[in-house]
C-alpha positions as CSV (number, residue, x, y, z in Angstrom):
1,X,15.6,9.4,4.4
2,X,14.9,13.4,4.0
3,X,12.1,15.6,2.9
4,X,12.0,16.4,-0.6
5,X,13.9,19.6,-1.0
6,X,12.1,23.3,-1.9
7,X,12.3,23.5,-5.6
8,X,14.0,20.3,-6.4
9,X,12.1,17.4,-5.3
10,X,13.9,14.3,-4.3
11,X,17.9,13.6,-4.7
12,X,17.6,10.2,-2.8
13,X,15.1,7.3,-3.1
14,X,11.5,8.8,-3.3
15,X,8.5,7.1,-2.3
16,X,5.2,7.8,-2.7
17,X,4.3,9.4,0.4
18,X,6.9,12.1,-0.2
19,X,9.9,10.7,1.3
20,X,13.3,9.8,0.1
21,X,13.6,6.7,1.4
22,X,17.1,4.7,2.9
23,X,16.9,1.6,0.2
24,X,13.9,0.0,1.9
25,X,12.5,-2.0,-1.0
26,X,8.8,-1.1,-0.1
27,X,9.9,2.5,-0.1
28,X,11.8,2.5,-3.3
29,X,10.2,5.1,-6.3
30,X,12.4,6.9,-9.0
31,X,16.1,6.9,-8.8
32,X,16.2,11.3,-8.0
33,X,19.7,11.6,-7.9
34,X,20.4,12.0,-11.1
35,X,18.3,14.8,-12.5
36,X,18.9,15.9,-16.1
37,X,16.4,18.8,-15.1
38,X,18.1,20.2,-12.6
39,X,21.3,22.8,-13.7
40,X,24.4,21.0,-11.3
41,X,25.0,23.9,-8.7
42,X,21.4,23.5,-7.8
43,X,21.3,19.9,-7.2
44,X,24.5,20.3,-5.4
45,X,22.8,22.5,-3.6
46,X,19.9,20.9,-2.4
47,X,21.9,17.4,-2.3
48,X,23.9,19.0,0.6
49,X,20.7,20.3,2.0
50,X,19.0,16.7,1.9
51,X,22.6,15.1,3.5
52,X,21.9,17.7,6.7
53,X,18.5,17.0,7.1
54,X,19.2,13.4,7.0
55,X,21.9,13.5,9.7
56,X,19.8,15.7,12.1
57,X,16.6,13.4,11.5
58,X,18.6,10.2,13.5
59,X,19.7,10.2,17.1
60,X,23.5,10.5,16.5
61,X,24.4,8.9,20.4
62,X,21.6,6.1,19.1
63,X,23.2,5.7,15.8
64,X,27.1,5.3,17.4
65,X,25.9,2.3,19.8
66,X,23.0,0.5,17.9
67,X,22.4,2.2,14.2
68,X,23.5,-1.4,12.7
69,X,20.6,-3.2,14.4
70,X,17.0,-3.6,12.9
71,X,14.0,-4.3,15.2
72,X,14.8,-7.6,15.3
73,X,17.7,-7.1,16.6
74,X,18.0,-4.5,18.8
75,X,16.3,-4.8,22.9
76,X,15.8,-1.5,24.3
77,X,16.6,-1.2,27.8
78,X,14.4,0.1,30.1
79,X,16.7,2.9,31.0
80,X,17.1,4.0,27.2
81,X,14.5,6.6,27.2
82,X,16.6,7.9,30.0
83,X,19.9,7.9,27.8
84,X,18.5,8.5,24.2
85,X,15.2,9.9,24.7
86,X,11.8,9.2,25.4
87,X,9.7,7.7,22.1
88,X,5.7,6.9,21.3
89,X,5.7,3.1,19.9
90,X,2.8,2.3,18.0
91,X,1.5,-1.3,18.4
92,X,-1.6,-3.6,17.2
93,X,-2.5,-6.0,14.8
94,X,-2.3,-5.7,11.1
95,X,-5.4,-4.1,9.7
96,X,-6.2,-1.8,12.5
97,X,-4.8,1.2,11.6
98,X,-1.1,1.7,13.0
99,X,0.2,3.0,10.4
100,X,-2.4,6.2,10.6
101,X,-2.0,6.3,13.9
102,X,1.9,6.8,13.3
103,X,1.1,9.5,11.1
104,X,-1.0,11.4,13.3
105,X,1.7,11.0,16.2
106,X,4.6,12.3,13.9
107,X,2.0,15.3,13.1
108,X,1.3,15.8,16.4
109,X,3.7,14.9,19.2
110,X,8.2,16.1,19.1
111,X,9.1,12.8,20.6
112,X,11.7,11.9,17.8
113,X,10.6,8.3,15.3
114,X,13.6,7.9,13.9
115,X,16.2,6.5,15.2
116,X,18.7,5.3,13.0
117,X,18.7,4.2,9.0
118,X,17.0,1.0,10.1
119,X,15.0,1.4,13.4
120,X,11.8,4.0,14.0
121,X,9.8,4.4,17.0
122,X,7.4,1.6,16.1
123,X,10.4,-1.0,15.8
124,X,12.0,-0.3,19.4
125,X,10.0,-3.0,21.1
126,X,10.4,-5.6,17.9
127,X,7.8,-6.0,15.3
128,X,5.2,-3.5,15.8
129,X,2.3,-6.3,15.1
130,X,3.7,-8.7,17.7
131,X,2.9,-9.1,21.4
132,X,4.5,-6.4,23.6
133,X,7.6,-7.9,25.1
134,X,7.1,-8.8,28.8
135,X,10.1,-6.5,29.8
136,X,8.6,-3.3,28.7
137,X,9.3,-1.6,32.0
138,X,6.1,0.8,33.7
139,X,9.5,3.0,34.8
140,X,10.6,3.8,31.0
141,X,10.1,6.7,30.0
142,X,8.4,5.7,26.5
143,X,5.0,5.1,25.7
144,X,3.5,2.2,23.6
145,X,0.2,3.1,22.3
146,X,-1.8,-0.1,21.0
147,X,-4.5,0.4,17.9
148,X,-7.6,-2.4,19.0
149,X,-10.1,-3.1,15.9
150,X,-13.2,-4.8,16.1
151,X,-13.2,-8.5,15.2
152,X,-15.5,-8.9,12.5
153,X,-13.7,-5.9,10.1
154,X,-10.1,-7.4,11.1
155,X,-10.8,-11.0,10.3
156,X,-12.4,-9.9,6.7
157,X,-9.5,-7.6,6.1
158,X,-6.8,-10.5,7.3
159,X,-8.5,-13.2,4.9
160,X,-8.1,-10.7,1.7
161,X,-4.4,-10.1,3.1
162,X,-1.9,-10.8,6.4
163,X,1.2,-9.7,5.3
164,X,2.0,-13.4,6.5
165,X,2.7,-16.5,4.4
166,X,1.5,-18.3,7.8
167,X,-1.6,-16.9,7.4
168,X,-1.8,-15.9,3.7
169,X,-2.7,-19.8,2.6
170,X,-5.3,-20.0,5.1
171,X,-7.3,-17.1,2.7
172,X,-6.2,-18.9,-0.4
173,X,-9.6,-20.0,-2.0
174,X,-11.1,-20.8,1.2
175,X,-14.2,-19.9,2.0
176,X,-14.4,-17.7,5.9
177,X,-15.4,-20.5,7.9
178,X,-12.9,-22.5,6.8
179,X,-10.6,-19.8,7.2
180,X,-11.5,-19.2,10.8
181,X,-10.8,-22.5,11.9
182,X,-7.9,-23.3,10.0
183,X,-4.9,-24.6,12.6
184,X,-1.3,-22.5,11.7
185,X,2.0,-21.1,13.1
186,X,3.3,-17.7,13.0
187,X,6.8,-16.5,14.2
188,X,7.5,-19.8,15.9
189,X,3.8,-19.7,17.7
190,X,1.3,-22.5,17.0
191,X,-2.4,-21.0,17.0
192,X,-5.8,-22.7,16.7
193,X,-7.2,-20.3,14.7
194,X,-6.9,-16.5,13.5
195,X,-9.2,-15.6,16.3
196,X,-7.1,-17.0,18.8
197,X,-3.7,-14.9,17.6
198,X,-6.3,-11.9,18.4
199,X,-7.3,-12.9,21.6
200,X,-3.8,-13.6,22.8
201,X,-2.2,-10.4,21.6
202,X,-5.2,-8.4,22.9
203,X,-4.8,-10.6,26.2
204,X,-1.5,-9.5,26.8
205,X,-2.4,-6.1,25.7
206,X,-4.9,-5.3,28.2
207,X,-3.3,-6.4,30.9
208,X,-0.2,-4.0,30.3
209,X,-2.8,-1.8,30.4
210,X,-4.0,-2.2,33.1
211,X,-0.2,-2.7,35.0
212,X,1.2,0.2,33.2
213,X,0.5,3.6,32.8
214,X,2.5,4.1,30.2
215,X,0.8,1.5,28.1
216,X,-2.4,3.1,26.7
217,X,-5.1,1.6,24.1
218,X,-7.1,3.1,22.1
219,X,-10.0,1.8,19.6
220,X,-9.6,2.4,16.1
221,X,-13.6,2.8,16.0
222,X,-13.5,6.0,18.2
223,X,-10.1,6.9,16.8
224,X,-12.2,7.3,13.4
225,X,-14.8,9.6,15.3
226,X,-12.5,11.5,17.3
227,X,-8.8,10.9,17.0
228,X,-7.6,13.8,19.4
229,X,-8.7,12.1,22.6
230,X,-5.2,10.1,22.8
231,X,-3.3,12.9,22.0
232,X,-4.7,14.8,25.0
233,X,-3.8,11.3,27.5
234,X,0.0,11.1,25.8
235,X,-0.1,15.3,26.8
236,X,-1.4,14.4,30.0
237,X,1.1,12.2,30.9
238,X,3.9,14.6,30.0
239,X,4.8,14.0,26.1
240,X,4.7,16.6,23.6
241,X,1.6,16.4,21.8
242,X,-0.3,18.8,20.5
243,X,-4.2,18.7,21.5
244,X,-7.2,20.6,21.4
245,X,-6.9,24.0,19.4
246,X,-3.4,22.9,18.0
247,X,-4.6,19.4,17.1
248,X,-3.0,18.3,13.2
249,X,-5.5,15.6,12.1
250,X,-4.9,13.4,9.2
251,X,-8.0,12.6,7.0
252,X,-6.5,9.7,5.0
253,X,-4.6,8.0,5.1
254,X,-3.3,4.6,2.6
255,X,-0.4,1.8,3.7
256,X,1.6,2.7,0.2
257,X,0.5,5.9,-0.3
258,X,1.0,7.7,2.7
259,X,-1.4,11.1,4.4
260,X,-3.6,12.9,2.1
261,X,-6.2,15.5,2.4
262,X,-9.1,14.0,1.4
263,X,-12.3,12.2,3.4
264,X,-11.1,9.5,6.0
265,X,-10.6,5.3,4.6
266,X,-13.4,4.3,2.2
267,X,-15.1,1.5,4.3
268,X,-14.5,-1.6,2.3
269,X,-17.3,-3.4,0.1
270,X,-20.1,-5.1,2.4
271,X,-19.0,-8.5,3.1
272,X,-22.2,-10.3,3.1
273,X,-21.6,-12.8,6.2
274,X,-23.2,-16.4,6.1
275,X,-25.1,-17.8,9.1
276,X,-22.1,-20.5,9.5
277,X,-19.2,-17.9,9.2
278,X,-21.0,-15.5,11.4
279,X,-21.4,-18.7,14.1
280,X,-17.9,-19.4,13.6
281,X,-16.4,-15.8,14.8
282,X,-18.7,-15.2,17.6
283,X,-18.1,-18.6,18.9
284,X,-14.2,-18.3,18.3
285,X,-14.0,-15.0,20.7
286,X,-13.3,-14.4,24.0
287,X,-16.1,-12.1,25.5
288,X,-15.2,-12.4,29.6
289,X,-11.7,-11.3,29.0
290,X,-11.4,-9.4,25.3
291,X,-14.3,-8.2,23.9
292,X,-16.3,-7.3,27.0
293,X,-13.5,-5.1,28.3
294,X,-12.9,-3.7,25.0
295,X,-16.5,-2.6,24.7
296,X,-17.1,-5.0,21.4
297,X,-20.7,-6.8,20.8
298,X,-21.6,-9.0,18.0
């Protein structure tokens, strides 16, 4: 994956949010390596250009020991901030704005994201949606910051789409109750409900919180209102990030489509919430240990 190149565009894979992408399929776009518009000696040119970037934009030391491993695969060691570098994992649910987040701390912070063709910052530590393994160490020198979203928002936004044929039937022409007490299993976890998967993650979340230093939450609520209030907590606890006068902020941002310049996330249509669905999610949550510490009222 490069940059597009000054003058030329894209000789690899483009997507949509300006990248030439590796191959990923949710990345492919138009086929820019062969470009009738371009005279040969300048697509050379910026085809040598794009090869340079793209081997300075992995960790070569990374690549040589684990560049054939996806998240899945690989387990990062507690001492491999020590040996490759120290990265800013982003974690949280689906829905609650990760993937902003991401772009604000590739804006913002010189800890490097990519780390080899198949693995980026917010794949160290396995699927960036999942719980946080147990052996994240409070002596590595990484950071995991976790998105939280408020329940009522997520659980809409999870019953249109999850990403997850698990959870994608529940949605199917169900109504929200229904879908909030639907019984189902997700990466080899049985849950309840949706609700539950939320509290656990969160759960688990907040107490590596509270254990680690280097395990630091943020809500996407006051991310919205003020986003720069995490970067100044990553700077204060030694990573690169830019804060205050040299903040970058990202207005908008879409899951497809990348950063863009205008106001932030349209709030989705009003979802007009029936005395039985609303009973359902307020009696489904967790207020002692999750929403209470989170600062969440319904």
């Amino acid at each position: 994956g490069t940059r597009t190149v000054r003058g030329v565009g894209c000789v690899h894979w483009c997507s949509h949010a300006g990248y030439c992408g590796d191959g990923d399929s949710y990345r492919r776009g138009l086929d820019c390596r062969h470009r009738a518009d371009v005279d040969p000696e300048t697509l050379a040119r910026a085809t040598k250009e794009a090869e340079a970037q793209r081997s300075a934009r992995y960790d070569a030391t990374f690549v040589r020991h684990h560049g054939a491993k996806t998240f899945e695969q690989y387990k990062r060691g507690a001492d491999h901030g020590e040996l490759y570098g120290a990265a800013i994992s982003i974690r949280g649910e689906r829905h609650c704005g990760t993937g902003w987040v991401r772009v604000m701390t590739n804006e913002n912070c010189r800890e490097r994201h990519y780390w080899s063709p198949k693995l980026d910052a917010d794949g160290l530590y396995g699927w960036k949606h999942d719980f946080l393994p147990e052996s994240f160490a409070a002596a590595s020198r990484d950071a995991v910051v976790v998105v939280f979203r408020c329940a009522a928002p997520w659980a809409v936004k999870m019953r249109k789409t999850a990403y997850s044929g698990a959870i994608d039937r529940l949605g199917r022409g169900a109504g929200l109750q229904a879908f909030l007490s639907t019984r189902f299993v997700e990466r080899g976890v049985a849950y309840a409900h949706v609700l539950e998967l939320r509290t656990r993650k969160y759960a688990q979340y907040l107490r590596f919180g509270r254990s680690h230093r280097n395990v630091l939450g943020a809500r996407y609520e006051d991310l919205t209102q003020d986003p720069e209030f995490l970067f100044r907590r990553l700077k204060a606890l030694g990573y690169a990030c830019n804060a205050r006068d040299d903040f970058q902020r990202v207005k908008a941002y879409a899951k497809f489509g990348g950063a863009g310049s205008g106001a932030h996330f349209k709030p989705p249509a009003n979802h007009s919430w029936s005395v039985a669905d609303w009973a359902t999610l307020v009696d489904r949550l967790d207020y002692e240990n999750v929403e209470g510490a989170l600062g969440y009222a319904y």
